[in-house]
PDB file of N, CA, C and O in Angstrom, chain B, residues numbered from 101:
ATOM      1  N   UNK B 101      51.272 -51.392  92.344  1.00  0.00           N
ATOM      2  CA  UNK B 101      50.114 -52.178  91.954  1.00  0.00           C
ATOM      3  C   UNK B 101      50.051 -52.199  90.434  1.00  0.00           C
ATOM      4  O   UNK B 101      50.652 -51.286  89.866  1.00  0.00           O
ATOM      5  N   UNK B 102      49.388 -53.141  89.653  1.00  0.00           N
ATOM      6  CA  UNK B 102      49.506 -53.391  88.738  1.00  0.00           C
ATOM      7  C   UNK B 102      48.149 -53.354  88.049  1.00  0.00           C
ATOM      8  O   UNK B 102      47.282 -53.006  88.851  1.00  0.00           O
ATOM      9  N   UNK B 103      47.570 -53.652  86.557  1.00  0.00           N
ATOM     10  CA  UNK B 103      45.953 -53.652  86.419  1.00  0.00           C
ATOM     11  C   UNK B 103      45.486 -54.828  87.207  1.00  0.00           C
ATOM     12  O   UNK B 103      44.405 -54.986  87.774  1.00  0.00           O
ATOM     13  N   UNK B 104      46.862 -55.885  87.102  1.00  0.00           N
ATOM     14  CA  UNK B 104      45.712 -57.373  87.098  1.00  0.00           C
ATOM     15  C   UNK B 104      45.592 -57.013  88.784  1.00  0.00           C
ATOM     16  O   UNK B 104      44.568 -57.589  89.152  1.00  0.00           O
ATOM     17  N   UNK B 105      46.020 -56.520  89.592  1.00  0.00           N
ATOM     18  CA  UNK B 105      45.796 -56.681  91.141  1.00  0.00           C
ATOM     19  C   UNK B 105      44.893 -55.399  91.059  1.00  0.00           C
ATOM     20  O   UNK B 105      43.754 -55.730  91.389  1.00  0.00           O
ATOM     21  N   UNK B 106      44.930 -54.626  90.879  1.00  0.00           N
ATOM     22  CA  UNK B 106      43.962 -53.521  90.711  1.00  0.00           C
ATOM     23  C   UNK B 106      42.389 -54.017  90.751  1.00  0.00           C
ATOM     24  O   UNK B 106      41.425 -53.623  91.408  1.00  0.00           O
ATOM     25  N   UNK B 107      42.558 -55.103  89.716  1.00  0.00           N
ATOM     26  CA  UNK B 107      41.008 -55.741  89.440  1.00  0.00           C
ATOM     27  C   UNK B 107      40.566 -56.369  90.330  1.00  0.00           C
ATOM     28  O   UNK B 107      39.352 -56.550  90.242  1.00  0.00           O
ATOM     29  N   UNK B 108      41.209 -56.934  91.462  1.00  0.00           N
ATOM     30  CA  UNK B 108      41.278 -57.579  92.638  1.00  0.00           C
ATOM     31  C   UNK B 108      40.920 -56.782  93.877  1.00  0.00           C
ATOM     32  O   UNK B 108      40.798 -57.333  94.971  1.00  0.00           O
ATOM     33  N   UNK B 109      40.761 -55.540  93.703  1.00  0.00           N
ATOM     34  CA  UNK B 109      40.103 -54.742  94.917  1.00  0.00           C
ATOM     35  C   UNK B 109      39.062 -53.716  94.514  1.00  0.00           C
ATOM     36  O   UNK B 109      38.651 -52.901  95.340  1.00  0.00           O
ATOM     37  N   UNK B 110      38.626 -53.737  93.264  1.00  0.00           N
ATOM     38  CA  UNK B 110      37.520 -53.369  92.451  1.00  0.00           C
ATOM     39  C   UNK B 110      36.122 -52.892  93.518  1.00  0.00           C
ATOM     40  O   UNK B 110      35.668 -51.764  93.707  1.00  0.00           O
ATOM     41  N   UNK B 111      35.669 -54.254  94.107  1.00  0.00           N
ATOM     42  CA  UNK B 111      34.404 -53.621  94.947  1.00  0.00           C
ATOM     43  C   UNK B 111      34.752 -53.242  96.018  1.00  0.00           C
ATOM     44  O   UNK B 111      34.091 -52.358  96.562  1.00  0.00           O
ATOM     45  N   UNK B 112      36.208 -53.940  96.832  1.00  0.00           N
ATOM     46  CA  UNK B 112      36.723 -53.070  98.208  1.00  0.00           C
ATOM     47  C   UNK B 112      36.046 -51.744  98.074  1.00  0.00           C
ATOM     48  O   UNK B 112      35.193 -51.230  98.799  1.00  0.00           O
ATOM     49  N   UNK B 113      36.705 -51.236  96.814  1.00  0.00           N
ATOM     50  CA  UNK B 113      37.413 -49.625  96.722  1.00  0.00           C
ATOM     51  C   UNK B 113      36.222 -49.219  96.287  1.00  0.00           C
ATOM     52  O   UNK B 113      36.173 -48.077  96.742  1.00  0.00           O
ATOM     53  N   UNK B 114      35.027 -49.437  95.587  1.00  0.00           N
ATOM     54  CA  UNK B 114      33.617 -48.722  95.231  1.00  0.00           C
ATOM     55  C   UNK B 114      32.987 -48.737  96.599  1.00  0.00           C
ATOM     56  O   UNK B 114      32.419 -47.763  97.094  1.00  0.00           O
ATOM     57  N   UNK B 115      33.111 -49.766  97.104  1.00  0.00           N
ATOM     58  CA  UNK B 115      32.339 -50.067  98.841  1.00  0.00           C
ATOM     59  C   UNK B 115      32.863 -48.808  99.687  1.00  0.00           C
ATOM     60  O   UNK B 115      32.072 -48.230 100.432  1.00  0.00           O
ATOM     61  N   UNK B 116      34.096 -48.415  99.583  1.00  0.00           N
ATOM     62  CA  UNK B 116      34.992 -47.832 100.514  1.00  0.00           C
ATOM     63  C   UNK B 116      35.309 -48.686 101.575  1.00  0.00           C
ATOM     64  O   UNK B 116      34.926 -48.527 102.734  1.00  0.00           O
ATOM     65  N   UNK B 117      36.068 -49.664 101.131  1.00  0.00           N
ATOM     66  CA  UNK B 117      36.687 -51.015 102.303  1.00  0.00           C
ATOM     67  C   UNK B 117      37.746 -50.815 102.266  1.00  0.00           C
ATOM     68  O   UNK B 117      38.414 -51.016 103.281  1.00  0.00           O
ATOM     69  N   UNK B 118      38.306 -50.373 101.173  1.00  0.00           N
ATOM     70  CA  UNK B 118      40.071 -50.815 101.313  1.00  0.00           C
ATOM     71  C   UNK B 118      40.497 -49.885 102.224  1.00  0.00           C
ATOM     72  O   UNK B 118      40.056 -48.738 102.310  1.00  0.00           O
ATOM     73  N   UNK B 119      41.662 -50.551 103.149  1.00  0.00           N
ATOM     74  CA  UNK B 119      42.661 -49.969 104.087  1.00  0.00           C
ATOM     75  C   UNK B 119      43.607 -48.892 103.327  1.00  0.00           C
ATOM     76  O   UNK B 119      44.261 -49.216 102.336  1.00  0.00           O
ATOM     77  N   UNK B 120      43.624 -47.458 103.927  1.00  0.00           N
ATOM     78  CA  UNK B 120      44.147 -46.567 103.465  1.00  0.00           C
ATOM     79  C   UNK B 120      45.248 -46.934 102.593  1.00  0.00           C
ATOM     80  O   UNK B 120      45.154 -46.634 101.403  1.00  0.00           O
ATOM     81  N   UNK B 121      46.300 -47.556 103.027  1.00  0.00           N
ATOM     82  CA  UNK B 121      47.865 -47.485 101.828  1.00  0.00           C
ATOM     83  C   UNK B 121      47.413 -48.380 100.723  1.00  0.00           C
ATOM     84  O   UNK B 121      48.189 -48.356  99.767  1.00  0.00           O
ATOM     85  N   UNK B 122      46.457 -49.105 100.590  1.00  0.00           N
ATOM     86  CA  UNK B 122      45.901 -50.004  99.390  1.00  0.00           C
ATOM     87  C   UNK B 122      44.986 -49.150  98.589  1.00  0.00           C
ATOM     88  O   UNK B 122      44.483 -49.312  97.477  1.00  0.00           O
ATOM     89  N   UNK B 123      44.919 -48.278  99.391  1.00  0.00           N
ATOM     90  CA  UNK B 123      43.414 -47.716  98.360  1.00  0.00           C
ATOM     91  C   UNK B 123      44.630 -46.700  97.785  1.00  0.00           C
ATOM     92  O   UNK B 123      44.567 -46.400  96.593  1.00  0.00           O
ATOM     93  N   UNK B 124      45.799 -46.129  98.643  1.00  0.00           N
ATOM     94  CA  UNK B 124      46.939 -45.142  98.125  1.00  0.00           C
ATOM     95  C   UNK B 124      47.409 -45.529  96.768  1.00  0.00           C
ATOM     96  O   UNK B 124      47.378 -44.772  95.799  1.00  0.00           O
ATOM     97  N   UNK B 125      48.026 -47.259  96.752  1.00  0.00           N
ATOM     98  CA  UNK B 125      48.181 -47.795  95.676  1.00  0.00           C
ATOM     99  C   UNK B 125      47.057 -47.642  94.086  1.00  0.00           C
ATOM    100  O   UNK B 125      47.039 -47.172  92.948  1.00  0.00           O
ATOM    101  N   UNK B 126      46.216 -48.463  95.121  1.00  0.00           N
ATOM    102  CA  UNK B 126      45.196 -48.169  93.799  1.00  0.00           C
ATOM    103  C   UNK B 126      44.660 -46.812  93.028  1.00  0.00           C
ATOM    104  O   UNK B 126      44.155 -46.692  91.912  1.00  0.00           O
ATOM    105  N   UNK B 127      44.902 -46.024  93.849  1.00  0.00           N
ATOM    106  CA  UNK B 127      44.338 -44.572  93.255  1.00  0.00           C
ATOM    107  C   UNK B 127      45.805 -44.082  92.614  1.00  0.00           C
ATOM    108  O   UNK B 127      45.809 -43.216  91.738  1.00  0.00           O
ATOM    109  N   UNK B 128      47.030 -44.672  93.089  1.00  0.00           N
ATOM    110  CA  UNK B 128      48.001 -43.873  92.183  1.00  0.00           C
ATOM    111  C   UNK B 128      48.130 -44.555  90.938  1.00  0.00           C
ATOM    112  O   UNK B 128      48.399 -44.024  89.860  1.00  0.00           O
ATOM    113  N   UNK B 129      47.892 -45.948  91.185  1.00  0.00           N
ATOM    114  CA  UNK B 129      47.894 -46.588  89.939  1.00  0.00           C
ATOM    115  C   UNK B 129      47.073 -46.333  88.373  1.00  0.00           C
ATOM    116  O   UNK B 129      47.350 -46.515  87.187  1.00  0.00           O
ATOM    117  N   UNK B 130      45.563 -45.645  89.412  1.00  0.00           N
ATOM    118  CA  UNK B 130      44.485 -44.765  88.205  1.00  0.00           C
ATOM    119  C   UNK B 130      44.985 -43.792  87.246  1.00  0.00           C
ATOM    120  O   UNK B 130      44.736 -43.542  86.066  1.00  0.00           O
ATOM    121  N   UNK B 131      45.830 -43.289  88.195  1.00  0.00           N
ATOM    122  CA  UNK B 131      46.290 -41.953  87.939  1.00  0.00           C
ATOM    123  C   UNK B 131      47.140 -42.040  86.699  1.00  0.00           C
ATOM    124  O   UNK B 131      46.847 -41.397  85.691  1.00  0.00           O
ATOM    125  N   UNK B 132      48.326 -42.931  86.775  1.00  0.00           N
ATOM    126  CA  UNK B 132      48.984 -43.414  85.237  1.00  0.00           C
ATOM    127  C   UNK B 132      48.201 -44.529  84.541  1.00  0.00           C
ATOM    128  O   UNK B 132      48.985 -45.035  83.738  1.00  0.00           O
ATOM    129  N   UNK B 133      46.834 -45.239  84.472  1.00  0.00           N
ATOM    130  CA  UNK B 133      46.559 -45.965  83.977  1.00  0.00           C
ATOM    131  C   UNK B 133      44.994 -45.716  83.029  1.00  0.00           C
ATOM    132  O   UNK B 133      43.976 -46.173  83.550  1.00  0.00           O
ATOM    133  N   UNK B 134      44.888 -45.117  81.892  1.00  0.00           N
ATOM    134  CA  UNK B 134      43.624 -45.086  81.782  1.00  0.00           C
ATOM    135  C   UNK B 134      42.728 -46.172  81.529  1.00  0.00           C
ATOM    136  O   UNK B 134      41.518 -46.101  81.747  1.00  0.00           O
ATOM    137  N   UNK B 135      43.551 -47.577  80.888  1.00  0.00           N
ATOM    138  CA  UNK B 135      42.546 -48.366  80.911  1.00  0.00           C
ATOM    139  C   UNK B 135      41.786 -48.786  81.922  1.00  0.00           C
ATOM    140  O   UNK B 135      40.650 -49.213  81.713  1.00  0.00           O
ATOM    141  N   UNK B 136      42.327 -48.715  83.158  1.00  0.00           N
ATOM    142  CA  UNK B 136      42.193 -48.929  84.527  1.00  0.00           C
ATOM    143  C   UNK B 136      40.862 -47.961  85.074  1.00  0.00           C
ATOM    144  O   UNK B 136      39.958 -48.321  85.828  1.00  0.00           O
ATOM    145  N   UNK B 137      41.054 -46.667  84.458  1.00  0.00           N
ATOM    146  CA  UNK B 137      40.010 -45.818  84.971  1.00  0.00           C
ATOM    147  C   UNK B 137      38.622 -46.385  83.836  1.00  0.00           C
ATOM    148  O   UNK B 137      37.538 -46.743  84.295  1.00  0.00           O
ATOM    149  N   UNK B 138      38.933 -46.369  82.335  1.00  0.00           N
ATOM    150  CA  UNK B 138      37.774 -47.481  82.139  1.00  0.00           C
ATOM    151  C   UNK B 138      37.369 -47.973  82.771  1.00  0.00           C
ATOM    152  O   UNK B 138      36.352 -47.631  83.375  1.00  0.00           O
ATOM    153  N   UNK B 139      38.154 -49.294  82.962  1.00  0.00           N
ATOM    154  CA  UNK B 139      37.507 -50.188  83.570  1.00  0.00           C
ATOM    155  C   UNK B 139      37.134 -50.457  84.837  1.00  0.00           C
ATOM    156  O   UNK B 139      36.672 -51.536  85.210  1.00  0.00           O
ATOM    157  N   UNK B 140      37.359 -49.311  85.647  1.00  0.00           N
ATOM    158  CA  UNK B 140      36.723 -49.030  86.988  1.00  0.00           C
ATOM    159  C   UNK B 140      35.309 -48.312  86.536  1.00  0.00           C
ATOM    160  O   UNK B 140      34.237 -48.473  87.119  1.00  0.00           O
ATOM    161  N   UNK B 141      35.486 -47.643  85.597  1.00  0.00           N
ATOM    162  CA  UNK B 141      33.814 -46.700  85.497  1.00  0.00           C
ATOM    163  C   UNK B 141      32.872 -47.898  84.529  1.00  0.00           C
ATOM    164  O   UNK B 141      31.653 -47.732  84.466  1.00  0.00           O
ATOM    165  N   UNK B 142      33.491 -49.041  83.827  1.00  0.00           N
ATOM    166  CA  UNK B 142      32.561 -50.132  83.215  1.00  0.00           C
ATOM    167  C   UNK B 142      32.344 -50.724  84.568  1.00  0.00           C
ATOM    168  O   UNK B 142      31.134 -50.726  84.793  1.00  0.00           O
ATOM    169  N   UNK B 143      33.015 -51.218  85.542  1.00  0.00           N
ATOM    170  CA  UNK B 143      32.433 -51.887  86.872  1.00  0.00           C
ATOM    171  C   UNK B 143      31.628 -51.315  87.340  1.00  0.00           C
ATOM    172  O   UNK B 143      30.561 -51.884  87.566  1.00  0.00           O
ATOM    173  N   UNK B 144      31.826 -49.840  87.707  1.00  0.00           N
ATOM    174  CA  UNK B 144      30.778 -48.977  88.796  1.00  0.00           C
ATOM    175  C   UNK B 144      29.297 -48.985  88.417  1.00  0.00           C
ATOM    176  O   UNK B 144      28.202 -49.181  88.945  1.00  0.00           O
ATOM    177  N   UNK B 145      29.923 -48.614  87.013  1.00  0.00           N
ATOM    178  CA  UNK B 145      28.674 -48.919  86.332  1.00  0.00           C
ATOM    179  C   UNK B 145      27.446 -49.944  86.207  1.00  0.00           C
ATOM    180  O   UNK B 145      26.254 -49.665  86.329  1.00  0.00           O
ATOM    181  N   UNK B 146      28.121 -51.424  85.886  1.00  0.00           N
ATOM    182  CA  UNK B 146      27.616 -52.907  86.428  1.00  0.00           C
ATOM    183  C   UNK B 146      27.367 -52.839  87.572  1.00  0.00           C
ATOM    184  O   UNK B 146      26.339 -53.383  87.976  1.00  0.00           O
ATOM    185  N   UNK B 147      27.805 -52.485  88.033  1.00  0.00           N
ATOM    186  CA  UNK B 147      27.106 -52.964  89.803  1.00  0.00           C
ATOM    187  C   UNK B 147      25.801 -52.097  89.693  1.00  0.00           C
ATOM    188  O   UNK B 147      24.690 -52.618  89.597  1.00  0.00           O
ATOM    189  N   UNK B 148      26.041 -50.518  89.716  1.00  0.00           N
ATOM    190  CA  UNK B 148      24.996 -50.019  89.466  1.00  0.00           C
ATOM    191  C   UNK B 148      23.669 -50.503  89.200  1.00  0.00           C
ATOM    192  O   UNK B 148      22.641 -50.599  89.870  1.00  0.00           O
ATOM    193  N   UNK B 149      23.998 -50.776  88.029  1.00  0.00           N
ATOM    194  CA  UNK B 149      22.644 -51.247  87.362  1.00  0.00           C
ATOM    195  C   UNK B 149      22.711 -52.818  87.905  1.00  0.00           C
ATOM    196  O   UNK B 149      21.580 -53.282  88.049  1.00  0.00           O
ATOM    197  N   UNK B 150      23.569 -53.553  88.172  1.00  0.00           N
ATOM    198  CA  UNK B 150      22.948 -55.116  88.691  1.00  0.00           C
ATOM    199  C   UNK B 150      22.117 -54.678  89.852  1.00  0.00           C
ATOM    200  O   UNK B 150      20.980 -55.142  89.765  1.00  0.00           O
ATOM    201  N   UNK B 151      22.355 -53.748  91.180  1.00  0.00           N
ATOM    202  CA  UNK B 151      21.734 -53.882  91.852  1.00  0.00           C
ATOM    203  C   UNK B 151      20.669 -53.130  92.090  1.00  0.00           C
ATOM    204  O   UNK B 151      20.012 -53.326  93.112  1.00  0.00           O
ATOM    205  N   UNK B 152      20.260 -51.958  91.013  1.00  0.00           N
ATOM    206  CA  UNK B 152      18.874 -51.585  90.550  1.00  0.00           C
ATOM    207  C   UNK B 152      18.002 -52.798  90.001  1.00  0.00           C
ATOM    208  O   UNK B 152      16.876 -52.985  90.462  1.00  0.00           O
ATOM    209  N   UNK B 153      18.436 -53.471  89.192  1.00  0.00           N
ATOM    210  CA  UNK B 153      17.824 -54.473  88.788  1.00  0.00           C
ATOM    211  C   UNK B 153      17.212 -56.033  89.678  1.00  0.00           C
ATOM    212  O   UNK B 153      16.440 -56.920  89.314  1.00  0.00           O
ATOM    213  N   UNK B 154      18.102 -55.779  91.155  1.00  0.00           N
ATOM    214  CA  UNK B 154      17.627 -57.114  91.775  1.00  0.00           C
ATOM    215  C   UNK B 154      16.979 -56.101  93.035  1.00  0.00           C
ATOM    216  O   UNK B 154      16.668 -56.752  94.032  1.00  0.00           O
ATOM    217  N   UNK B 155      16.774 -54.861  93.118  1.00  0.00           N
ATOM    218  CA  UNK B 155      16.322 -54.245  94.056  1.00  0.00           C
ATOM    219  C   UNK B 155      14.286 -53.870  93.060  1.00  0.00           C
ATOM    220  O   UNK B 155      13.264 -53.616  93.698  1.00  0.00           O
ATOM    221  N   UNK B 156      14.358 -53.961  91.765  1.00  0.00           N
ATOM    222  CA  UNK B 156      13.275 -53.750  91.429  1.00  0.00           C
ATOM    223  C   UNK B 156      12.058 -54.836  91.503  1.00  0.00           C
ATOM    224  O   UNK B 156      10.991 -54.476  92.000  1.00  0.00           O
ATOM    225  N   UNK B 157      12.208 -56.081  91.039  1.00  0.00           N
ATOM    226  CA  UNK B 157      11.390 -56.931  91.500  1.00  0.00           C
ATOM    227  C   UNK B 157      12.057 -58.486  91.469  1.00  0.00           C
ATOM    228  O   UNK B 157      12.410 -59.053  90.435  1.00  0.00           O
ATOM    229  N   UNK B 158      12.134 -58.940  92.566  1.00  0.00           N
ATOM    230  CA  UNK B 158      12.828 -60.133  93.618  1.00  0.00           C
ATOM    231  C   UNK B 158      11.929 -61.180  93.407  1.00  0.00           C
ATOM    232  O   UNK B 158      12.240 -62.285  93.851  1.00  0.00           O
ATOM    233  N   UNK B 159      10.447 -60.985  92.576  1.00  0.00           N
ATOM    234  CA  UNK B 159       9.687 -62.227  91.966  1.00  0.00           C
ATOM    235  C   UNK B 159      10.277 -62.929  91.472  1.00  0.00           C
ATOM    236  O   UNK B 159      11.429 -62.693  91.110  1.00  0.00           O
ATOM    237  N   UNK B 160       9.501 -64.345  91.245  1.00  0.00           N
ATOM    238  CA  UNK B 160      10.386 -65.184  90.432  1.00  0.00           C
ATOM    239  C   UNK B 160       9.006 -65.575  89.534  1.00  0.00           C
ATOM    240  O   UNK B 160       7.991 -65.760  90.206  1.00  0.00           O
ATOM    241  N   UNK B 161       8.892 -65.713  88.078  1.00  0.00           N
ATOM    242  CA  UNK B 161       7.467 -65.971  87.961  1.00  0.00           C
ATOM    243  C   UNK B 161       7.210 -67.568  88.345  1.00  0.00           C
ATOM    244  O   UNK B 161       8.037 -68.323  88.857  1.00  0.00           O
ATOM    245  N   UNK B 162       5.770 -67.897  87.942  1.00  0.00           N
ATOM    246  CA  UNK B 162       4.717 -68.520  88.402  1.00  0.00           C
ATOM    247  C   UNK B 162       5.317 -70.035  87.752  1.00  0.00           C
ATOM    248  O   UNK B 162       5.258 -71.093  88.378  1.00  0.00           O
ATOM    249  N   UNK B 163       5.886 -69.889  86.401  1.00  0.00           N
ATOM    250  CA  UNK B 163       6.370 -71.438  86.055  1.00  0.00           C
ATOM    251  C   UNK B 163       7.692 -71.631  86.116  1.00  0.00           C
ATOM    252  O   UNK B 163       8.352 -72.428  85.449  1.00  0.00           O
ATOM    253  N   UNK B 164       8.062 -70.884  86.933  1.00  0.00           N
ATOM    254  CA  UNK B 164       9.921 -71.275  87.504  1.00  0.00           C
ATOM    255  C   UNK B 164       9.619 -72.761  88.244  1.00  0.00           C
ATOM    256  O   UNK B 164       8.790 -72.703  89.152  1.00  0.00           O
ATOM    257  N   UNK B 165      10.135 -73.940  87.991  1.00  0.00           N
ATOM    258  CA  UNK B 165      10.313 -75.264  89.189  1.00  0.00           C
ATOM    259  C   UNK B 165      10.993 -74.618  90.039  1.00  0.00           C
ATOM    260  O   UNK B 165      11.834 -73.720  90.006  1.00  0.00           O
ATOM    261  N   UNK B 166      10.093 -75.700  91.394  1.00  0.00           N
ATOM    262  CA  UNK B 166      10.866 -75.412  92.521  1.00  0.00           C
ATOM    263  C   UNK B 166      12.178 -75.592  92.939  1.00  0.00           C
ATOM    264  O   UNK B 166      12.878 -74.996  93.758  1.00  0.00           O
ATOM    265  N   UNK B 167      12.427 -76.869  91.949  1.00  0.00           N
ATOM    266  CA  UNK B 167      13.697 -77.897  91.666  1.00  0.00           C
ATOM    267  C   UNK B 167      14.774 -77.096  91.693  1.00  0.00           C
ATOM    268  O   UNK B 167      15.743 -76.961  92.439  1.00  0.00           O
ATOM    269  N   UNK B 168      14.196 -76.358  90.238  1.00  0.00           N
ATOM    270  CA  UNK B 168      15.504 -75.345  89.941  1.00  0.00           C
ATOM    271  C   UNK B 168      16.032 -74.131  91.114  1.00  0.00           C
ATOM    272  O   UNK B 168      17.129 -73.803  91.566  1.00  0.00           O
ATOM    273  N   UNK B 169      14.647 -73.692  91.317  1.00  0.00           N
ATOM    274  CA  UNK B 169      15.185 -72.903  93.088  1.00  0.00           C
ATOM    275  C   UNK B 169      15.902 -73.063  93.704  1.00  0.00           C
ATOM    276  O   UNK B 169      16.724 -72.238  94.101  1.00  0.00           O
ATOM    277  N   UNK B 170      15.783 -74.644  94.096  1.00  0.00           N
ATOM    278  CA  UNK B 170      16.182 -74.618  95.377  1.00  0.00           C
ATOM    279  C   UNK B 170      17.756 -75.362  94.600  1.00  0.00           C
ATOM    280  O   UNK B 170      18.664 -75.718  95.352  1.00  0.00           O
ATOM    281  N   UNK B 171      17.834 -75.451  93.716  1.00  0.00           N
ATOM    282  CA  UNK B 171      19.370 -76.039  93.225  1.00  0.00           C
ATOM    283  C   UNK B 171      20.226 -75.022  92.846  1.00  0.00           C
ATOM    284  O   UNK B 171      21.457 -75.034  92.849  1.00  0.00           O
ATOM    285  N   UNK B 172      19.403 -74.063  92.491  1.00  0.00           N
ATOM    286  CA  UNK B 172      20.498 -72.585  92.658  1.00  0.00           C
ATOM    287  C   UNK B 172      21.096 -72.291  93.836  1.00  0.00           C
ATOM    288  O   UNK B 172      22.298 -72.329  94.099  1.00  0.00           O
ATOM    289  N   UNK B 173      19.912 -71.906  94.738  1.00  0.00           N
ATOM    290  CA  UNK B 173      20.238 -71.629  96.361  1.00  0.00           C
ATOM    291  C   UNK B 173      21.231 -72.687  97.185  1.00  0.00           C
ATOM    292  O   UNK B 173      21.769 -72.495  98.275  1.00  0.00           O
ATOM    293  N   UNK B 174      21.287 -73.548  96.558  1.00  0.00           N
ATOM    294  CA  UNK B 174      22.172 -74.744  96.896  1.00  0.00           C
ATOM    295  C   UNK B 174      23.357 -74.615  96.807  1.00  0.00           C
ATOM    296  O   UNK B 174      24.279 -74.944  97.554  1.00  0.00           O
ATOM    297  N   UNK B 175      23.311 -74.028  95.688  1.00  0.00           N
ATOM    298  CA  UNK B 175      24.806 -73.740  94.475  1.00  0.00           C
ATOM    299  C   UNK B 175      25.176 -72.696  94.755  1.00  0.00           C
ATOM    300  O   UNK B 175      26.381 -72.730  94.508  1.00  0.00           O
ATOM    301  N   UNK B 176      24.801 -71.245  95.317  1.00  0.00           N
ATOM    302  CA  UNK B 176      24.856 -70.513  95.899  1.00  0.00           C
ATOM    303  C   UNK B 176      25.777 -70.283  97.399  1.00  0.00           C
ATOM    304  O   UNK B 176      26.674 -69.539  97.795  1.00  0.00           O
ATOM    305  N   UNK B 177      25.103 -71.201  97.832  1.00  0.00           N
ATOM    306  CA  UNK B 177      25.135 -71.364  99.496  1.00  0.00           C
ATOM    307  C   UNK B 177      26.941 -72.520  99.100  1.00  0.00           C
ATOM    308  O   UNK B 177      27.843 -72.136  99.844  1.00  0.00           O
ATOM    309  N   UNK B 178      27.248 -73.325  98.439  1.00  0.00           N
ATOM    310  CA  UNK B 178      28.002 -73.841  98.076  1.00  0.00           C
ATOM    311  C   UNK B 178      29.579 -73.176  97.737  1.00  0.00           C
ATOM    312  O   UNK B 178      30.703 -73.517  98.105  1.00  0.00           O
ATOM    313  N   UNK B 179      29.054 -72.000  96.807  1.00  0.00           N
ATOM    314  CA  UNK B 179      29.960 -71.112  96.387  1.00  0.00           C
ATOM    315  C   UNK B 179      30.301 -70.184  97.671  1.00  0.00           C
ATOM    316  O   UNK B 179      31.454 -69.766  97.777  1.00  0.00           O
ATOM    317  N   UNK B 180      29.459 -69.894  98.521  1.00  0.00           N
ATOM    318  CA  UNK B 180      30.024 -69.031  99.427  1.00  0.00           C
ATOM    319  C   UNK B 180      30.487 -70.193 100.379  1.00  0.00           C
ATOM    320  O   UNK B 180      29.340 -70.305 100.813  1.00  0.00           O
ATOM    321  N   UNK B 181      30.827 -70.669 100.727  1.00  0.00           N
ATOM    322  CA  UNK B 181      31.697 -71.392 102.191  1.00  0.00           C
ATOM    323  C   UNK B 181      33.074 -71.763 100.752  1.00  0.00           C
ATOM    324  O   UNK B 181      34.168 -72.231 101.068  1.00  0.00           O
ATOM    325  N   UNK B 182      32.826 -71.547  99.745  1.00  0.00           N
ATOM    326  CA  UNK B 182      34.128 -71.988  99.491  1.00  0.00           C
ATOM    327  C   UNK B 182      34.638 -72.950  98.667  1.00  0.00           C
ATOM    328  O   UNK B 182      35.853 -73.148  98.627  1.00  0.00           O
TER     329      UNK B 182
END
């Protein structure tokens, strides 16, 4: 495995998803790579705090348009099928 595929199973491997011989790869790859271990502890980190931050308050204030709402959620819903 390499960094750039490394970066490619990033939340697998924080989730604990990846299939044992991939996660084998990726953890031996840590092992000779420190930028890699950076930049696994700058990710862990981001997620961290992204999802403290959308777990604290899910308001949206009072002069958000609805427009814009619902054209995110659109764009959203868009990006996930693909």
């Amino acid at each position: 495995m390499n960094c750039r595929e490394l970066t490619e199973f990033l939340m697998a491997y924080l989730d604990g998803d990846l299939p044992e011989d991939v996660r084998g790869s990726f953890e031996f790859h840590l092992h000779g790579c420190q930028s890699c271990v950076n930049y696994l502890e700058s990710y862990r980190a981001t997620v961290k705090l992204g999802r403290a931050a959308c777990a604290e308050d899910n308001s949206l204030p009072s002069d958000v348009p609805e427009a814009l709402v619902q054209a995110i959620l659109a764009a959203r819903k868009k990006d996930a099928r693909g």
